[in-house]
C-alpha positions in Angstrom: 7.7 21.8 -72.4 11.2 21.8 -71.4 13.8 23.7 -74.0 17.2 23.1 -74.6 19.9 23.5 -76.9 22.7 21.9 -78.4 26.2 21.9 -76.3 29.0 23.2 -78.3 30.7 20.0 -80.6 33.9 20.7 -79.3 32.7 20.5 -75.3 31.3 16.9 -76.6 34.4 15.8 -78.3 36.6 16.5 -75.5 34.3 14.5 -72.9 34.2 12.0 -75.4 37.8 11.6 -76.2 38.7 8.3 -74.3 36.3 6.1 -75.5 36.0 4.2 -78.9 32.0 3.1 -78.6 29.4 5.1 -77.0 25.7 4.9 -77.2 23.9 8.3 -78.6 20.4 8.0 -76.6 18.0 11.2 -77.4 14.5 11.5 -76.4 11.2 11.7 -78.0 9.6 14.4 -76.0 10.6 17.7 -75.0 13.9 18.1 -76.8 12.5 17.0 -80.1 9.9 19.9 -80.4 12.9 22.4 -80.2 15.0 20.0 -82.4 18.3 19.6 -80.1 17.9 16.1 -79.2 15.3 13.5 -81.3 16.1 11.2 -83.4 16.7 13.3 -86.5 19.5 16.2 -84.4 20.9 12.7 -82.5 21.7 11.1 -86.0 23.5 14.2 -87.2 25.2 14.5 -84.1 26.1 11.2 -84.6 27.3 11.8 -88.4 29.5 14.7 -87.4 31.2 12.6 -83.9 32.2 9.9 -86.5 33.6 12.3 -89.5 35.2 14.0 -86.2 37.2 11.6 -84.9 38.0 9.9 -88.3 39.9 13.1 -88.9 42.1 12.2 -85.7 42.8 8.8 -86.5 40.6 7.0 -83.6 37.6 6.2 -85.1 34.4 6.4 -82.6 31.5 3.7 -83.0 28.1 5.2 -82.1 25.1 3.3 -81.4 21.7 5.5 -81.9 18.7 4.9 -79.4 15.6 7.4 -79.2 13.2 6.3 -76.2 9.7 7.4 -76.6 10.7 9.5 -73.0 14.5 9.2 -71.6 12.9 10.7 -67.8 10.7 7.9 -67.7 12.4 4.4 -66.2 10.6 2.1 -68.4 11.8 4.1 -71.3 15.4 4.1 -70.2 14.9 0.5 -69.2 14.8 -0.3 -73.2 18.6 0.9 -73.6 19.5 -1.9 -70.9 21.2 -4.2 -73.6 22.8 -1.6 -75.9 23.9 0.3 -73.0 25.9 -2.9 -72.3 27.5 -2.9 -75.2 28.8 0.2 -74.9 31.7 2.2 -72.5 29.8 5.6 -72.7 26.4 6.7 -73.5 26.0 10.8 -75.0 22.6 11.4 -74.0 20.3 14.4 -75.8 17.9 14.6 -73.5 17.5 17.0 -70.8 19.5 17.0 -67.8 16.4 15.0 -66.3 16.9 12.3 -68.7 21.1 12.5 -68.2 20.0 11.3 -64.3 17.1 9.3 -65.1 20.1 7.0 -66.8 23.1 7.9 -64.2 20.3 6.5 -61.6 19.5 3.1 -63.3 23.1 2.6 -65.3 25.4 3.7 -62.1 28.2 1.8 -64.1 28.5 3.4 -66.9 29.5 7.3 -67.4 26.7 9.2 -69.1 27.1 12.5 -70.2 24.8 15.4 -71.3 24.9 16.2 -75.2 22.3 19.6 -74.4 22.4 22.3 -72.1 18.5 22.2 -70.6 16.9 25.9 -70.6 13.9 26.2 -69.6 10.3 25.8 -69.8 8.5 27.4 -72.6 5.9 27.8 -75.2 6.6 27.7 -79.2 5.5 31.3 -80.3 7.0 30.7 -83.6 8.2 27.9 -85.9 12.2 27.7 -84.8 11.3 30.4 -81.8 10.5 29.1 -78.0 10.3 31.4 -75.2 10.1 30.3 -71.3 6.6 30.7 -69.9 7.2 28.9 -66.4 9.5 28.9 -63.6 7.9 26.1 -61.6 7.6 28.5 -58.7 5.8 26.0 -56.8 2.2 28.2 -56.3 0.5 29.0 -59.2 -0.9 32.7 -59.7 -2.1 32.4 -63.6 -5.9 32.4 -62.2 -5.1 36.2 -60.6 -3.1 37.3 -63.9 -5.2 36.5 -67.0 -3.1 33.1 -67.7 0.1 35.2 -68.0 3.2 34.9 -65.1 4.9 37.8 -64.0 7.3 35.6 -62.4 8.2 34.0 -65.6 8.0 36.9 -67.8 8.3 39.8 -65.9 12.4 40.9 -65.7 11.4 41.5 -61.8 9.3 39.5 -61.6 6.5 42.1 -60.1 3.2 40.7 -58.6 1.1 43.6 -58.2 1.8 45.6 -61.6 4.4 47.0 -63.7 7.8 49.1 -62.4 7.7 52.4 -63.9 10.2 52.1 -66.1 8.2 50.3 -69.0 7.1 52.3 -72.0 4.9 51.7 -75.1 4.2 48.2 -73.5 8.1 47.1 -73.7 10.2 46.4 -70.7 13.2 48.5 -69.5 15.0 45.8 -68.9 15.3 44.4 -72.3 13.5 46.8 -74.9 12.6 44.0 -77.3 10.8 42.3 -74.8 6.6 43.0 -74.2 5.7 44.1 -70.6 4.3 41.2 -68.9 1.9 43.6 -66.6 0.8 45.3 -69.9 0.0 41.5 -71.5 -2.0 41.1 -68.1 -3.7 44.1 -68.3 -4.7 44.2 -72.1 -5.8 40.7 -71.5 -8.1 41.3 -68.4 -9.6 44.1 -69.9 -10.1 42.2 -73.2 -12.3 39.4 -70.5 -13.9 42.1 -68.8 -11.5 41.1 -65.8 -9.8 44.1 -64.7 -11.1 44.5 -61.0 -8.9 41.0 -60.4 -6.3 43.2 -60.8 -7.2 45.1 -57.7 -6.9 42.6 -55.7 -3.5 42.5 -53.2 -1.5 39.6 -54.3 0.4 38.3 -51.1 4.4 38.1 -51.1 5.7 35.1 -53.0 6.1 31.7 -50.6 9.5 30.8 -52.2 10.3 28.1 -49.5 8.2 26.0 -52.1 10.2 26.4 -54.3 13.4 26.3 -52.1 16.5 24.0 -53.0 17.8 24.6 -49.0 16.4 21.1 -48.6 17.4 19.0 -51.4 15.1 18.4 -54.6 11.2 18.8 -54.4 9.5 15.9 -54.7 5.6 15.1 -54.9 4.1 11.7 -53.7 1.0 10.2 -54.8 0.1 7.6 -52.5 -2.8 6.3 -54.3 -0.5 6.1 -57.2 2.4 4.2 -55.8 3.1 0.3 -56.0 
């Protein structure tokens, strides 16, 4: 899922500063799992905006709005009335949900309450690492369910540098070799002659920006 953090209070009270009633919209998805931006981080959010600005004498009026999923338009569809109501919306959702609501609410100012990461797996309670790069062409079936474009520091494709040691990478000692993970785990499913196999440079023009965002289109989907 996507991972994010928290943007610095002070960052927020500064964008924040003209207005005297904003909407606080988080998102029951993604940022909820790493606890920067559901319901229970967007009330104390909230809680410490309010005790903020009390302090400066302009007091700040927040509604509170957590849709099921900010990035999808029916969700953000559900703010339409409070969104109204209000001259700015703080939104603690990733920076997909941020547009999702720029897109349908071009007349209001929305602005982004986290700072979006990356995608990544829990490995810990309070610990999330990033697992996927959407590179745009998948290898996992080649590499025992394990990117070396994610996790690798160079992102290697046809085994490890030689500068790893005791199955930790050079480039940041604390972190496992992703070509060691690969290898213990294709020997551990009797896989290890995949890893003979020559995997072809990377095609990065899929994932290439040079022509604006990607986009995928279902036809049989559309309506």
């Amino acid at each position: 899922m996507i991972k994010a953090e928290q943007k610095p209070f002070e960052e927020i009270l500064e964008y924040l500063a003209p207005y005297n009633k904003i909407l606080l919209s988080g998102c029951g998805a993604c940022v909820t799992v790493c606890h920067a931006g559901g319901e229970k981080e967007g009330a104390l959010l909230a809680s410490a905006l309010r005790m903020a600005r009390q302090k400066t004498g302009k007091p700040l009026e927040i509604l509170e709005s957590t849709p099921a999923r900010q990035c999808e338009p029916e969700f953000a569809q559900e703010l339409s009335d409070t969104i109204g109501r209000v001259q700015a919306v703080l939104s603690v959702s990733c920076g997909v949900g941020v547009q999702t609501l720029a897109r349908h609410f071009p007349a209001t100012q929305i602005f982004p309450g986290v700072n979006t990461l990356f995608m990544g797996e829990t490995v810990e309670h309070g610990v999330w690492e990033e697992r996927c790069q959407a590179c745009g062409d998948c290898i996992l079936e080649k590499t025992a369910g394990i990117c070396p474009i994610a996790r690798c520091a160079k992102q290697l494709l046809n085994g490890p540098c030689g500068g790893s040691a005791n199955g930790k990478c050079e480039i940041k000692r604390e972190t496992d070799c992703a070509w060691q993970l690969i290898y213990d785990r294709s020997k551990s499913l009797g896989q290890l002659h995949r890893l003979t196999e020559i995997i072809p440079a990377k095609q990065w023009g899929v994932q290439s920006r040079d022509s604006g965002p990607r986009r995928i289109v279902r036809e049989d989907l559309k309506v």
